[in-house]
C-alpha positions in Angstrom: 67.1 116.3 58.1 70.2 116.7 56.1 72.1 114.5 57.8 73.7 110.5 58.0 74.7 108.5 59.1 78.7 109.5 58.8 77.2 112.1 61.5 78.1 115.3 58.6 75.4 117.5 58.6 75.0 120.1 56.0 75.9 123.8 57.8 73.1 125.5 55.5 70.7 123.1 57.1 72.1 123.8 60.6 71.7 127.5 59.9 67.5 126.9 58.7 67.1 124.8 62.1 68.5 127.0 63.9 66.7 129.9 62.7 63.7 127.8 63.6 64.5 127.7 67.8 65.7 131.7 67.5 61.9 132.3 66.4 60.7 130.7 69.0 63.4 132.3 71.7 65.6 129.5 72.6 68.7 131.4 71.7 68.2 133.9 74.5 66.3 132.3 77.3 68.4 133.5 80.0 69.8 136.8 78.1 68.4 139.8 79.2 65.4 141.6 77.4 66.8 144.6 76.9 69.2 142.2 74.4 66.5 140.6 72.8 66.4 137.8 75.1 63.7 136.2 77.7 65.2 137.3 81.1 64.9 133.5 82.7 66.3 132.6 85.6 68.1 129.1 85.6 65.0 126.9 86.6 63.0 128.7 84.3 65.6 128.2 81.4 65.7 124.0 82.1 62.1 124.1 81.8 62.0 125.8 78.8 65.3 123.6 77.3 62.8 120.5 78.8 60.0 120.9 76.6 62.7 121.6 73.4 63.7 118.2 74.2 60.7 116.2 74.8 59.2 117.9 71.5 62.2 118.3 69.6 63.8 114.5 68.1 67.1 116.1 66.5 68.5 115.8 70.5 72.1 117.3 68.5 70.1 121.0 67.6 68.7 121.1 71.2 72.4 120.3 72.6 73.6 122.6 70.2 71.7 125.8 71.2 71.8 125.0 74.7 75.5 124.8 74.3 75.7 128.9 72.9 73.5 129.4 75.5 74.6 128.6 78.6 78.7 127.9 78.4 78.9 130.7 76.2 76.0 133.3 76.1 76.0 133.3 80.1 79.9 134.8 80.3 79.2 136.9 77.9 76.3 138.2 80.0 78.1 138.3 82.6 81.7 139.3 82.4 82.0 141.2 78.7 82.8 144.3 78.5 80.2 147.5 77.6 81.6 148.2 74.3 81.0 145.0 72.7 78.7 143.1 75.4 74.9 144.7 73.5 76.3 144.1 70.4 77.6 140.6 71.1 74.9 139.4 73.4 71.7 141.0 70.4 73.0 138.8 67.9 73.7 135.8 70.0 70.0 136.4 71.3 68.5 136.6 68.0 70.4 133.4 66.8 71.3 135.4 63.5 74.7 134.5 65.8 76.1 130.7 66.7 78.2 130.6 69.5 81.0 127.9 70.2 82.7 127.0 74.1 86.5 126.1 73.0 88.3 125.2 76.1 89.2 121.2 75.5 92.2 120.3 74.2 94.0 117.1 73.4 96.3 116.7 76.6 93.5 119.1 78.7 90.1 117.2 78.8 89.0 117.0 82.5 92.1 118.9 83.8 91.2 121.7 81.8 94.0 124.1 84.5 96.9 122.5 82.2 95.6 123.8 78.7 98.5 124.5 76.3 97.0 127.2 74.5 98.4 130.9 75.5 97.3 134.3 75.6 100.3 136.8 75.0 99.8 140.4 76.0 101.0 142.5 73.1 99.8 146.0 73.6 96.0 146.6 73.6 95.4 143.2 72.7 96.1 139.4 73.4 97.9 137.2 70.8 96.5 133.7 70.8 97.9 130.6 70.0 96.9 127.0 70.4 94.4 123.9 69.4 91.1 123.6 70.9 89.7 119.7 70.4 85.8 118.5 70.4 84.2 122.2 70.2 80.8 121.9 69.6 79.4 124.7 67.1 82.8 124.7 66.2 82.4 124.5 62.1 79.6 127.5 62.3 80.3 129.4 64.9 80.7 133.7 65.0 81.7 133.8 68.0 84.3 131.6 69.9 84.7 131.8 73.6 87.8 130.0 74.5 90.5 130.6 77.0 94.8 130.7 77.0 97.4 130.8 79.9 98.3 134.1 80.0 100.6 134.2 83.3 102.2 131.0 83.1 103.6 131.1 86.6 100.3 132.2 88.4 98.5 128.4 87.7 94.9 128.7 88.1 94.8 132.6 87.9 97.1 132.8 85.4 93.9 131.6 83.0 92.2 134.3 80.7 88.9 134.1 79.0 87.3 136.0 75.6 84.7 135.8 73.1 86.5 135.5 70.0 85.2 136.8 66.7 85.6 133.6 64.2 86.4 135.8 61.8 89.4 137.0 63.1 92.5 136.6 61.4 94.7 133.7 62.5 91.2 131.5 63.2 90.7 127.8 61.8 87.8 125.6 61.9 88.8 121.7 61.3 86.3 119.2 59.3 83.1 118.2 60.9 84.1 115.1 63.4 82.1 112.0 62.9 80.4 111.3 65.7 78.5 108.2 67.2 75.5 110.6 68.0 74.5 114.6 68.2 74.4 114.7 64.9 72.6 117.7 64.4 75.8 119.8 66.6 78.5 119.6 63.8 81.8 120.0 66.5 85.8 120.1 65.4 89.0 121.2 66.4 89.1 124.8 65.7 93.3 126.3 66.2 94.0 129.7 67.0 97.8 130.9 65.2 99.0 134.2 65.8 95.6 135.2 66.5 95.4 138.8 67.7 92.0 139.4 69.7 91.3 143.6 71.1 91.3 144.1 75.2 87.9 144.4 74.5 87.3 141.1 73.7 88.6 139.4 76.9 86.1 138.4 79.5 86.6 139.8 83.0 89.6 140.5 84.3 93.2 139.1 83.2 93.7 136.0 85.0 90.1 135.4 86.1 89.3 132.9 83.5 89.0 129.6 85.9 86.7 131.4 87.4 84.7 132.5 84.9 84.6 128.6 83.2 83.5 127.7 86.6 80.3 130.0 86.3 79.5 129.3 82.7 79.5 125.3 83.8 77.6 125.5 86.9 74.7 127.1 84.2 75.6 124.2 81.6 75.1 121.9 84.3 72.0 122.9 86.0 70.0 123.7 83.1 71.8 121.5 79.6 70.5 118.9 81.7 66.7 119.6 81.2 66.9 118.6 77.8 67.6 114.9 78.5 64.8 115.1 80.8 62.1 116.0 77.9 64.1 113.3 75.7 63.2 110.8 79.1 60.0 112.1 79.4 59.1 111.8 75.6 60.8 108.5 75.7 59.1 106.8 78.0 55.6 107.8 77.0 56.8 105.3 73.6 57.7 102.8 75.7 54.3 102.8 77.5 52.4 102.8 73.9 54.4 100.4 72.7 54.1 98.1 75.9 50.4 98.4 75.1 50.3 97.6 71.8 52.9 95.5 71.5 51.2 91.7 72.3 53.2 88.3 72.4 51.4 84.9 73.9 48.4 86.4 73.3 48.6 89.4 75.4 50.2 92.9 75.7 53.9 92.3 76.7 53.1 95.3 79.3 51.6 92.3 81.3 54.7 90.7 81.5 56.6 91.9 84.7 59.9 91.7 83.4 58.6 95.0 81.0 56.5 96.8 83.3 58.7 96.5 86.3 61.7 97.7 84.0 59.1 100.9 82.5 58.7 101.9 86.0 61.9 101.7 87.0 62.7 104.0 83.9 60.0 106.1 85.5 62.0 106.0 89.3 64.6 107.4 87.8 63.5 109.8 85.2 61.5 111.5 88.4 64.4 111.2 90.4 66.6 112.9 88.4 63.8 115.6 87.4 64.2 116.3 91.1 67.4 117.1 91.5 67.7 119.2 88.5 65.2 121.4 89.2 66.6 121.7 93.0 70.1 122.6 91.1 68.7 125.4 89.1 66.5 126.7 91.9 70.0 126.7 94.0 71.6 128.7 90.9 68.8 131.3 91.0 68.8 131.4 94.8 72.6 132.6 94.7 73.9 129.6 96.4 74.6 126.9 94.2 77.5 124.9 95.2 80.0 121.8 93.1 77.8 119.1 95.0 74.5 120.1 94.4 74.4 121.0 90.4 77.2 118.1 90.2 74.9 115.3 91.4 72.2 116.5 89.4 74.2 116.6 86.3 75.4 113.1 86.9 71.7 111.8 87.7 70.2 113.0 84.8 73.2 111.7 82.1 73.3 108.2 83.8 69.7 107.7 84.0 69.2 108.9 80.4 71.9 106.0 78.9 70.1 103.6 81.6 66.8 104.1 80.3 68.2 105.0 76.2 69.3 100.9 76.9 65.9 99.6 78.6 63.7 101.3 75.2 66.0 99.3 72.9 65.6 96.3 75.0 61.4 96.9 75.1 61.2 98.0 71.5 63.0 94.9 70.3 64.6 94.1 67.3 62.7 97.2 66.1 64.9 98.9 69.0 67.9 98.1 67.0 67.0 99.7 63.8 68.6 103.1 63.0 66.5 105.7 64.3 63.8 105.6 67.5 65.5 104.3 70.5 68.7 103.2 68.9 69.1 107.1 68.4 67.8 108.4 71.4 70.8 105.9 72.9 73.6 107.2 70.7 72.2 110.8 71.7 72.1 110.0 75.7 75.7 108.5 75.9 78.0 111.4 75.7 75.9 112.8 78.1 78.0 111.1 80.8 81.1 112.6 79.2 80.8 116.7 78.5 79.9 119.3 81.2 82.8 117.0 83.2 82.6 113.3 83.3 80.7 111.2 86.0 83.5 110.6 87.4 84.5 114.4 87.5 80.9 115.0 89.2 81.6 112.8 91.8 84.9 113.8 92.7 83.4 116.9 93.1 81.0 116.1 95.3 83.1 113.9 97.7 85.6 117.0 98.0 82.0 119.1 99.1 81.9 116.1 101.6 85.4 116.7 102.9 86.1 113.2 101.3 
């Protein structure tokens, strides 16, 4: 797969995988057909980013693509501007484009409101400059969408949001980080210095970028998630086989209750989770969607996939432990509970929907 295990992949062989998901569509679920895309609505889209998981093992390219979908592709949809939204949103579509979400930065993980990067009016454009940390694409990306402080007094509204050319002038990509999973998603820093980016480039309004991050994660949260539902899924048909097959005191350890009572409980709460997904997205395509609902759903799905990642290592063995299989599929699962906002993020949310 053209990768190790320092977690480096090869950016010509992210560029021939890639290609292999645009053939099939996956770079444009939810972009509109007149674009090249599949005109899905959010439930749709999970489903479809469901069965990329289950089938697909490099969990990183699935993350990856959803990633340019949904935190990037979906503003761009949405809130770009005519003269370079069809031009912006065919490639990206096509995949012959790799997008890139760059809003984290060092000092601005969770509390993303106190970024440090700015966006400086100058005449018919914005001059950007700052560090964006842990972008994901960030080492192959075309297009960029980040966000600055343009009106430092105005706090949350003072926020602006654009889809950045990478080839802009005044653009730097860092060296791949080595991660402990996601391999196939090369991420880095990538800094913006003196970086001037057209009017035309900025997404909605000045000042409305909050917002717009706010839309582009309630879609990363509803529907990213489906893909660690197909890697549940696909996981615990293994651990069924291999319950089977597997035989100690002269009988399949699936006899024993201490694995089938832990299968099915990897069952209760792949199900479970499945659940409130799919009641997220339909929420999203209904047009009322709220922090609570997509929050809880995101949290269910990341902490049941690390849960059940640790009960297939534990049911596969020693052979669990070996590099590759479940030991993958656990290094995969666990920064699930980190990006598209912590668990703890998701819950805070949610208690604030509860007037907590």
């Amino acid at each position: 797969m053209g990768e190790g295990l320092s977690g480096v992949t090869d950016p010509g062989s992210v560029r021939s995988r890639w290609a292999v998901a645009a053939e099939i569509g996956l770079t444009g679920l939810c972009l509109p057909a007149e674009y090249g895309g599949r005109d899905l609505g959010a439930l749709d889209t999970a489903l479809c980013l469901e069965a990329f998981g289950r089938a697909c093992p490099d969990t990183g390219l699935v993350f990856g693509v959803a990633a340019h979908l949904l935190a990037c592709c979906v503003p761009i949809r949405d809130f770009a501007a005519e003269p370079v939204r069809a031009p912006l949103l065919g490639r990206l579509a096509s995949g012959s484009a790799i997008a890139a979400n760059a809003i984290t930065e060092e000092e601005a993980g969770s509390d993303v409101t106190h970024m440090a990067m700015t966006a400086r009016k100058e005449g018919d454009a914005y001059i950007l400059d700052g560090e964006k940390s842990f972008v994901s694409n960030g080492p192959v990306a075309d297009v960029i969408v980040t966000y600055g402080v343009s009106d430092p007094a105005a706090g949350y509204l003072g926020i602006s949001a654009f889809a950045v050319p990478a080839d802009l002038p005044g653009i730097t990509a860092g060296a791949t980080y080595q991660k402990m999973g996601l391999h196939g998603c090369q991420a880095s820093w990538v800094r913006f210095q003196g970086c001037r980016v057209p009017d035309e480039y900025r997404l909605g309004v000045d000042g409305q970028g909050s917002a717009i991050f706010q839309h582009s994660m309630m879609w990363e949260r509803a529907c990213l998630f489906g893909a660690y539902v197909g890697l549940m899924d696909r996981q615990l048909e293994l651990c069924v086989e291999r319950a089977k097959k597997r035989r100690q005191f002269g009988r399949s350890i699936g006899g024993f209750q201490a694995i089938s009572h832990r299968i099915v409980r990897m069952r209760q709460r792949l199900e479970g989770a499945r659940l409130l997904l799919y009641r997220a997205c339909w929420a999203v395509d209904e047009g009322h969607a709220d922090e609570m609902t997509v929050g809880l759903a995101k949290a269910a799905v990341s902490e049941a996939s690390v849960a059940n990642s640790l009960d297939s290592v534990q049911i596969f063995g020693a052979a669990g432990y070996l590099s590759g299989g479940a030991e993958q599929q656990l290094r995969d699962c666990v920064p699930s509970t980190l990006f598209s906002g912590t668990t703890e993020i998701q819950y805070e949310l949610a208690a604030m929907e509860m007037g907590l």
